[in-house]
C-alpha positions as CSV (number, residue, x, y, z in Angstrom):
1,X,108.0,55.3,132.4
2,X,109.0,52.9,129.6
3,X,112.9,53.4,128.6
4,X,112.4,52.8,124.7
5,X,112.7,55.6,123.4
6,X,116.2,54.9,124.7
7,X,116.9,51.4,122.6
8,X,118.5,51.5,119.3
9,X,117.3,49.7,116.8
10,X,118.4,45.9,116.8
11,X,120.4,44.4,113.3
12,X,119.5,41.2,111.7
13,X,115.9,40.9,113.0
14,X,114.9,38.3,110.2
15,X,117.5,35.9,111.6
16,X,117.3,36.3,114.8
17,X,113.4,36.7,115.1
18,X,113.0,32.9,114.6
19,X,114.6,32.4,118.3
20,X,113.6,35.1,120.1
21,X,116.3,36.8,120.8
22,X,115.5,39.9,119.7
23,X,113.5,40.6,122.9
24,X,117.2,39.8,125.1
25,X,118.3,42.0,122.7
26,X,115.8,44.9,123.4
27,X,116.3,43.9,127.2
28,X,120.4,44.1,127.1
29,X,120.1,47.3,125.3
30,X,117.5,49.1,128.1
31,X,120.1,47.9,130.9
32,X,122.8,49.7,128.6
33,X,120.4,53.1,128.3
34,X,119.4,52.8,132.5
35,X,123.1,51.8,132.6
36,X,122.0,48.6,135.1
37,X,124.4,45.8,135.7
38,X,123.6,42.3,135.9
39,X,124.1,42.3,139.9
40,X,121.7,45.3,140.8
41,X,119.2,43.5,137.9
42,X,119.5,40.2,139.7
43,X,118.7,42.4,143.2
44,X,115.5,43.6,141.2
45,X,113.7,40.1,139.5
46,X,115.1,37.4,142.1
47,X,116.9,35.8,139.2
48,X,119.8,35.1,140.2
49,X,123.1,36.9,138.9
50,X,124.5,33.5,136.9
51,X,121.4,32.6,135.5
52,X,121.0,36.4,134.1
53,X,124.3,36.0,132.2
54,X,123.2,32.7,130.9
55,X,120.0,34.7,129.5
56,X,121.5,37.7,128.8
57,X,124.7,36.7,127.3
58,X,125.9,39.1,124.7
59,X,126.9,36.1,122.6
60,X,124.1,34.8,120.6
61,X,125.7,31.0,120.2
62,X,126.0,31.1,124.1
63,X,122.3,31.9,125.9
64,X,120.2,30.1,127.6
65,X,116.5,30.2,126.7
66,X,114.4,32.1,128.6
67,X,111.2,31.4,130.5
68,X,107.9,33.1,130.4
69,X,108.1,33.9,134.0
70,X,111.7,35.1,133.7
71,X,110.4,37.2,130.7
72,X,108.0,39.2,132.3
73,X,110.3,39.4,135.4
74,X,112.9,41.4,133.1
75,X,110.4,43.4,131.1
76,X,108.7,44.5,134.5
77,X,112.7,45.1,136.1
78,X,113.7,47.1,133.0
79,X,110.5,49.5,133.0
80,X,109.1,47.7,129.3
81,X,105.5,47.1,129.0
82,X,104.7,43.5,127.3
83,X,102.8,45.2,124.6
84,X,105.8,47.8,123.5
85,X,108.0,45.2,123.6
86,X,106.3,43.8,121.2
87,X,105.6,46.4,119.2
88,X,108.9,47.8,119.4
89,X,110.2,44.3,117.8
90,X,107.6,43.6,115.2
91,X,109.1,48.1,114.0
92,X,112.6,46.9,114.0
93,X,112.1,44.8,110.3
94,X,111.7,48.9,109.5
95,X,114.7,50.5,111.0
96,X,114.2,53.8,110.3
97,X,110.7,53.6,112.4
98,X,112.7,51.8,115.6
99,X,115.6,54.7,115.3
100,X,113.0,57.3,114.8
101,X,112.8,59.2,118.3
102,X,108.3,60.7,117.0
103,X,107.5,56.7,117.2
104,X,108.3,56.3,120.6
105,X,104.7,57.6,121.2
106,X,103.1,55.9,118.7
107,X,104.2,52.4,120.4
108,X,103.0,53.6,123.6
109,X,99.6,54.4,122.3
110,X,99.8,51.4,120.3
111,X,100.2,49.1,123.1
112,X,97.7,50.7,125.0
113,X,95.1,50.2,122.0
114,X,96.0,47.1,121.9
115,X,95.4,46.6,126.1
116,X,92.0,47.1,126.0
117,X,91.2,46.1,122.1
118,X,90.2,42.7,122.3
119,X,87.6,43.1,125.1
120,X,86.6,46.0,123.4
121,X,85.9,44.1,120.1
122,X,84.2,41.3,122.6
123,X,81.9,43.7,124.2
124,X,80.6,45.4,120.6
125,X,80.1,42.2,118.9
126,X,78.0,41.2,121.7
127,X,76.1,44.1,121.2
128,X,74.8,43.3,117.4
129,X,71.9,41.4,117.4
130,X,72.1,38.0,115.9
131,X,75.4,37.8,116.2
132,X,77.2,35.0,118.2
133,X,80.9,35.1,117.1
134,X,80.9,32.3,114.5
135,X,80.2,34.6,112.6
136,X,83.7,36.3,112.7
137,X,86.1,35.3,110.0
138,X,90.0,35.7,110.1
139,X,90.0,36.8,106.4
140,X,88.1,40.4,107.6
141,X,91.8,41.3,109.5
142,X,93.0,43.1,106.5
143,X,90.0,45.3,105.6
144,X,89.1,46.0,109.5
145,X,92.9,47.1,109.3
146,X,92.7,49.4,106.9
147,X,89.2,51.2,108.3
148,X,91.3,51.2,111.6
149,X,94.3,53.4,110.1
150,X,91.9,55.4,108.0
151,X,89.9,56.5,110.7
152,X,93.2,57.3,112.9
153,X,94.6,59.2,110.0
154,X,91.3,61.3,110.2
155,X,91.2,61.8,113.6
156,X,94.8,62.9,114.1
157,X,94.2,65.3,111.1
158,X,91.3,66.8,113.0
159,X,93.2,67.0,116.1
160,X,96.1,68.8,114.4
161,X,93.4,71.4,112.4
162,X,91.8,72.4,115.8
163,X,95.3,72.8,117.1
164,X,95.9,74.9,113.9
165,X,92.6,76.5,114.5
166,X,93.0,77.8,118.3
167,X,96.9,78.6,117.5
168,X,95.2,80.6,115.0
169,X,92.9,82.6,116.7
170,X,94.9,83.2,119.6
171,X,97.3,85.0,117.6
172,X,94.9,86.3,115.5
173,X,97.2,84.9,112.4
174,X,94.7,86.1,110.0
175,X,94.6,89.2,108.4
């Protein structure tokens, strides 16, 4: 179970995103909502308990970069899937969606779209004849964006008018 929807949101993204640090950031702030310590965290990933307070330091000025290996280590330790990691950082530039308890969900689903997306997207375009991939231009991201959220707007309307729909005739809310 991912411990998000336990993070606050993080202040001063835009100056901080450039380094990184908002992800040590998201990572100090699951320890503080699992209330883990640097010592049972070091018993967890195999990192050892100084080099955790090089990475994790609460000082900005003062840590030490992280590696990829290390990275996935602590996402992995601290219950945070890759993907809503992400996501949850790329929401914080709108903080009312990272304090917003209803997203939580959305991130999840989000990251799990975005899981099996690209082979998805792989295996379709495969599937049209005459087409080979050079096809495929950078510049279609924004329209194929907006046919994406158009078509999950209608579906989670439908979803919510067949709930509407049985609630309704269980009740018989009627007449």
């Amino acid at each position: 179970m991912s411990t998000l929807g336990a993070i606050e949101p993080i202040g001063g993204a835009v100056a901080q995103e450039a380094h990184g640090q908002l992800y040590i950031d998201l990572m100090r702030q699951a320890m503080a909502a699992k209330d883990l310590g640097l010592r049972p965290l070091a018993q967890k990933t195999g990192i050892s308990k100084s080099r955790l307070g090089r990475i994790l330091h609460p000082k900005l000025a003062e840590r030490s970069p992280i590696t990829m290996g290390e990275f996935r280590v602590l996402l992995e330790a601290l219950d945070i899937d890759l993907l809503q990691a992400i996501i949850k950082v790329e929401s914080i530039r709108d903080r009312q969606v990272s304090a917003d308890e209803r997203y939580v969900a959305l991130i999840a689903m989000l990251a799990n779209l975005f899981k099996e997306l690209p082979g998805s997207l792989i295996e379709a375009l495969a599937e049209i004849d005459g087409l080979d991939g050079s096809e495929v231009r950078r510049e279609w991201a924004p329209r194929l964006k907006t046919v994406v959220i158009k078509r999950m707007v209608q579906e989670v309307t439908d979803v919510m008018r067949r709930r509407e729909q049985i609630f309704e005739d269980r009740y018989d809310l009627r007449g």
